[in-house]
N, C-alpha and C positions, 0 to 999 in steps of 0.2 A: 464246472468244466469251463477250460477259456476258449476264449473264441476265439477259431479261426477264419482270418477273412476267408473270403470265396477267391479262387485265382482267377478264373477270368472275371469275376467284377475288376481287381486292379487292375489288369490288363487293360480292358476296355477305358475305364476311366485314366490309364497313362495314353490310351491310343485316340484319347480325346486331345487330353489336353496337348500332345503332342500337334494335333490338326490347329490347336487353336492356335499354337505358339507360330505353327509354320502358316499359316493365315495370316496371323499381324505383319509376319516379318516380308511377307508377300507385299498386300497393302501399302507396308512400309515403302516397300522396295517401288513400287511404280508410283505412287506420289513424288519419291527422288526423281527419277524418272520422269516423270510427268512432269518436272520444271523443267524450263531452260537454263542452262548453264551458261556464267559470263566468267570468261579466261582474263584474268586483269593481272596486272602489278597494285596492292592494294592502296602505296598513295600516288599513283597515276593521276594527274587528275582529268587526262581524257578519256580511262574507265569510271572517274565520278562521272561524268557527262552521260555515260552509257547507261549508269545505274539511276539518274534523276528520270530518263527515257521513260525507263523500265516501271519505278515509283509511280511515274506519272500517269501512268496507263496501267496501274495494276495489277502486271503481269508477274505471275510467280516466278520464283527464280532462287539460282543458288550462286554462289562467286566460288571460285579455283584461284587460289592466289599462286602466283608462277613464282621462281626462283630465278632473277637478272640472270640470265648469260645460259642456263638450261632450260630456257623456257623455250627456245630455238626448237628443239628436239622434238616440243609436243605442236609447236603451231604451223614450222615449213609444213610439216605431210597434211593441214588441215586445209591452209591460206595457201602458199604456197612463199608467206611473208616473214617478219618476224617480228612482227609489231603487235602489240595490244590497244585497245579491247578486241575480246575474238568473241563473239555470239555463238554456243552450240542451242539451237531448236531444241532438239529433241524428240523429235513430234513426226511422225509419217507422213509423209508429203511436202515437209519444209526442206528446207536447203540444208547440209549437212551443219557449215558453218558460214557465219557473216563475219569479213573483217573490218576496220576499221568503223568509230564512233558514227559518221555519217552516212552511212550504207547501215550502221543497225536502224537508225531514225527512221530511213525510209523504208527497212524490212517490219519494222513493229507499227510504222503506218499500215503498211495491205494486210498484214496479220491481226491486228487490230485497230481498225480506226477510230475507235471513239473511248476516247478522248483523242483528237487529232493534233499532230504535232505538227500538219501542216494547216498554211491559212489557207479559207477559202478565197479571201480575193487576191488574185495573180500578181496585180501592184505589191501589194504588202510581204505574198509568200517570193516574189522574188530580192526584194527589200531585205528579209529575211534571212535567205540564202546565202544572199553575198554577203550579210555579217555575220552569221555562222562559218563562212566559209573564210572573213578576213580574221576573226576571233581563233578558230583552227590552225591555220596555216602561218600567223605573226603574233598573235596576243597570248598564246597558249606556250608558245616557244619562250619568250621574251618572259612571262610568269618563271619558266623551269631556270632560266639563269640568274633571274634575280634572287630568287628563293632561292637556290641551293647556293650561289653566294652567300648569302645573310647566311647559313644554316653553318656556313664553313667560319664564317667570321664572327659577328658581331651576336649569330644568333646559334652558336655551338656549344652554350649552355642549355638549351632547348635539349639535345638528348647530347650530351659528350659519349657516349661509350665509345668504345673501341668501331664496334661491327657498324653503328651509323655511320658513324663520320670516315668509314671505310668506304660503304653504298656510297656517298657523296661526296667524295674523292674519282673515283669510281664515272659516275655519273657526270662530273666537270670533267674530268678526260673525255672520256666516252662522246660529251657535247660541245668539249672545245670552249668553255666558261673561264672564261679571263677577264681582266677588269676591263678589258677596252670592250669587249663584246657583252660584258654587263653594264658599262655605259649606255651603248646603244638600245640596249633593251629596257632601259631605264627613262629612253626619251620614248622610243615606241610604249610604252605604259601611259607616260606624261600624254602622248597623241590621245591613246585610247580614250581616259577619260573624258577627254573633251569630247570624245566621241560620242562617249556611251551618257555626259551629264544628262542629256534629252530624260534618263528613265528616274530621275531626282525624282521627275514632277509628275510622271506618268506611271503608271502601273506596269505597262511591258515596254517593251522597246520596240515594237512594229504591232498594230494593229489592236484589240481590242479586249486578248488573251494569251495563254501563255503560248510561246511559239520557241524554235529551235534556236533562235537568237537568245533568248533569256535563257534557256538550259546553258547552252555554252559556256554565256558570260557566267554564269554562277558559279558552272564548273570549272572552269578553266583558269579565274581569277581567283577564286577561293582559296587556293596556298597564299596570298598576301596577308590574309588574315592572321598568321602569324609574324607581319613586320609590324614595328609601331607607327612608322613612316604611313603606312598606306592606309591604318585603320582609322588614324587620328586626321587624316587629310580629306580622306574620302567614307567617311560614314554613312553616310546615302547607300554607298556600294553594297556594303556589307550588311546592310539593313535591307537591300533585296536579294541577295544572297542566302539571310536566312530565311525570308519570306517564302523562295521557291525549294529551298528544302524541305520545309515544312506542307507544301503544297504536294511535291513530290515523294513525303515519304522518306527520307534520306538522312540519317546520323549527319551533324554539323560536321565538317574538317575541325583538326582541333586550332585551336584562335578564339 
């Protein structure tokens, strides 16, 4: 005689395995969850700066890579801006969203301070400041028009297709990049380094550890890495640039 299974044994054991599937996918779903999410352009490079932060303090996390010009739609109603990096928490009790690179610094300082991305002594964390703040506001600018110069010119074998060299058409409009205004940012670079030679010889660039000054610089100059100009001139640079990738956690920019 053959056998017949028993029907509620199969039931039960589908109404198992049903519990188990819908358990993983639970699980699953609140570890998503349960990161922070970072709203970036993915070669920004003042969302790398966001994500060196992040690397460096360990904190889990997901990236949302936006689409130029529709990215508006998801970050007014969040920021109220339309700039990237945008920080979502995620988390009860945190702020819904953080905009801008240096308000996440100082949000993933009280959220987590240790490892601190501020210095303890006031000399040096102010020191500090005002070069993350001069490396933001002129050395990070001055990066974006040199680089997408070279990217349109000299360095447009780098990706020719059609849709890049669209983005980067795009983006010199968008930034008003022309050769007189990638002059200038050409001499503002030439400043920089002499600014920044002090970290040749030194481990960081203020005080005894890594601080927000050295994220910047890594992130922010890090698209040079793709000119021959700046690699073969200033090797020191780029030799701490990998260093704090590497410290932070963080895939090299390609160069």
């Amino acid at each position: 005689m053959d056998y017949l299974p028993d029907v509620t044994e199969s039931l039960l054991t589908q109404s198992h395995i049903s519990s188990i599937l819908i358990k993983a996918l639970y699980n699953e779903t609140s570890i998503l969850i349960d990161k922070m999410l970072l709203l970036q352009f993915s070669t920004s490079h003042y969302c790398r700066k966001a994500r060196l932060a992040l690397g460096y303090k360990k904190i889990p996390y997901q990236v949302e890579n936006l689409t130029p010009g529709l990215h508006i739609f998801k970050l007014k109603p969040l920021t109220g801006l339309t700039t990237v990096p945008v920080l979502l928490p995620q988390k009860t009790g945190q702020p819904q969203a953080i905009a801008d690179s240096t308000n996440i610094f100082n949000y993933l300082d009280t959220y987590q301070p240790d490892p601190p991305l501020t210095l303890s002594n006031p000399t040096q964390q102010t020191q500090a400041s005002l070069l993350e703040d001069w490396l933001d506001e002129s050395i990070g600018t001055a990066t974006r028009f040199v680089y997408y110069h070279y990217r349109a010119g000299e360095g447009k074998a780098i990706d020719p297709s059609l849709s890049s060299q669209l983005v980067i058409n795009v983006v010199r409009r968008q930034y008003g990049i022309t050769p007189a205004s990638v002059a200038l940012a050409e001499k503002r670079l030439e400043n920089a380094m002499t600014v920044l030679s002090g970290w040749n010889n030194q481990p960081y660039l203020v005080g005894d550890r890594l601080s927000i000054a050295d994220i910047a610089a890594a992130a922010l100059l890090s698209p040079l890495a793709l000119i021959p100009h700046y690699r073969q001139t200033y090797p020191w640079l780029f030799e701490k640039i990998v260093t704090i990738h590497k410290i932070c956690q963080e895939p090299l920019p390609p160069g």
